[in-house]
C-alpha positions in Angstrom: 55.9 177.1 78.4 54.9 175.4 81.7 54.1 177.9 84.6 56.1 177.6 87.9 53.0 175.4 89.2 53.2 173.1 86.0 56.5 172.3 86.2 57.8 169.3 85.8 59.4 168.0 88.8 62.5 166.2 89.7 63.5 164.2 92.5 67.1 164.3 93.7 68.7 161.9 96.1 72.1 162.5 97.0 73.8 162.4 100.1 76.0 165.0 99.7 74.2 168.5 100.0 76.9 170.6 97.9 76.1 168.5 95.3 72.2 168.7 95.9 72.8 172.4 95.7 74.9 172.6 92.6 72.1 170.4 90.9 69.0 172.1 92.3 70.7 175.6 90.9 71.8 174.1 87.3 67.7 173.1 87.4 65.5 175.1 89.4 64.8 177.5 86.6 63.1 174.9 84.2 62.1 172.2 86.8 60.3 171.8 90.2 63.4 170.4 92.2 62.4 168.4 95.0 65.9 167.4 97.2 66.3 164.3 99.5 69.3 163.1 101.7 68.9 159.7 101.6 66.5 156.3 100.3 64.1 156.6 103.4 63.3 160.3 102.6 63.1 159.0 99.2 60.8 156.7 99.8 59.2 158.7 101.8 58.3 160.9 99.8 57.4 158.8 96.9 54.9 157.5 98.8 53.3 160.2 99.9 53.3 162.4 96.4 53.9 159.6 93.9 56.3 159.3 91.2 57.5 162.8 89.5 58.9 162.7 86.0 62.5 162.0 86.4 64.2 160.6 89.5 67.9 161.4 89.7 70.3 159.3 92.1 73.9 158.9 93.6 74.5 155.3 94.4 76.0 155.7 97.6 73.7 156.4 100.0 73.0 156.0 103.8 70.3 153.1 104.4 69.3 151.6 100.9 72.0 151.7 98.7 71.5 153.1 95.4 70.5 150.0 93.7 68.6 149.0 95.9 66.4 152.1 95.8 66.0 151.7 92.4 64.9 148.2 92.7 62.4 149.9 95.6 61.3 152.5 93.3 60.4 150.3 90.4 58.9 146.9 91.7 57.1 148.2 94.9 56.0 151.8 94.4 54.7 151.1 91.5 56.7 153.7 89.7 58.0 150.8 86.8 57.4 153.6 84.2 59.8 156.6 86.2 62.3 157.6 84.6 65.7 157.2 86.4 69.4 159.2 85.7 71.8 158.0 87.8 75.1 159.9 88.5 77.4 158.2 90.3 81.2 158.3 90.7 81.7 155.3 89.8 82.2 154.4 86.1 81.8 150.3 85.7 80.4 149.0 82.4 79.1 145.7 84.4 77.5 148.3 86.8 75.4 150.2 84.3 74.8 147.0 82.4 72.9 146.2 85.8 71.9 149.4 86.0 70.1 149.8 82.6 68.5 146.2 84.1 66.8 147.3 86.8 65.2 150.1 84.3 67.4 153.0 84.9 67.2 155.4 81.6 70.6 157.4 81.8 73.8 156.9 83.5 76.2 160.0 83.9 79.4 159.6 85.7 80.7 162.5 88.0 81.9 164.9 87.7 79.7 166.1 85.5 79.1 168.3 82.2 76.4 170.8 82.7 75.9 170.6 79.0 75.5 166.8 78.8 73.2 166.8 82.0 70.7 169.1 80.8 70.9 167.4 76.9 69.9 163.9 79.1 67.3 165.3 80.9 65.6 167.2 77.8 65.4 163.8 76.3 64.1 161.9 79.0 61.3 164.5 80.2 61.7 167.6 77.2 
């Protein structure tokens, strides 16, 4: 098993901090949980450290909107091979068929199962 240090990490962007909690507590324990409010601390922070193993974000967000983050996150910061879980409240097939696109991995519509977040994320970074 990976020591604290080894961990892998996770990014979360979401806009709503009870939300960033709730996730950050259902993962702390396994993963390196780094939280962000918004796509310029985001990006921000991508630049700086790089790309960690799995991104996960809401699509609304204040500044760049969701998809356009992940456009950002793909094509310019040279992060094409990230793997990115989007959970959004909004549950439109035309949506994630854009989604999946752009090169997002896994699509989760809130709420959420703890269950089914935990089995997506095993399979995308085990």
């Amino acid at each position: 098993m990976l020591d604290k240090v080894d961990k892998r990490k996770i990014l979360i962007i979401d806009d709503d901090v009870i939300y960033q909690q709730i996730l950050r507590k259902l993962l702390c324990s396994t993963y390196n949980v780094i939280l962000t409010g918004d796509s310029k601390e985001a990006i921000e922070y991508l630049e700086k450290y790089g790309s960690p193993d799995l991104v996960i974000a809401d699509l609304n967000l204040p500044g760049l909107d969701g998809i356009e983050l992940i456009s950002t996150i793909k094509e310019k910061l040279n992060a094409s091979q990230t793997n990115i879980l989007v959970i959004s409240g909004m549950d439109d097939e035309i949506l994630k068929t854009n989604l999946f696109h752009l090169g997002v991995s896994e699509f989760l519509t809130k709420p959420i199962e703890r269950k089914n977040l935990k089995d997506k994320i095993d399979n995308l970074i085990g």
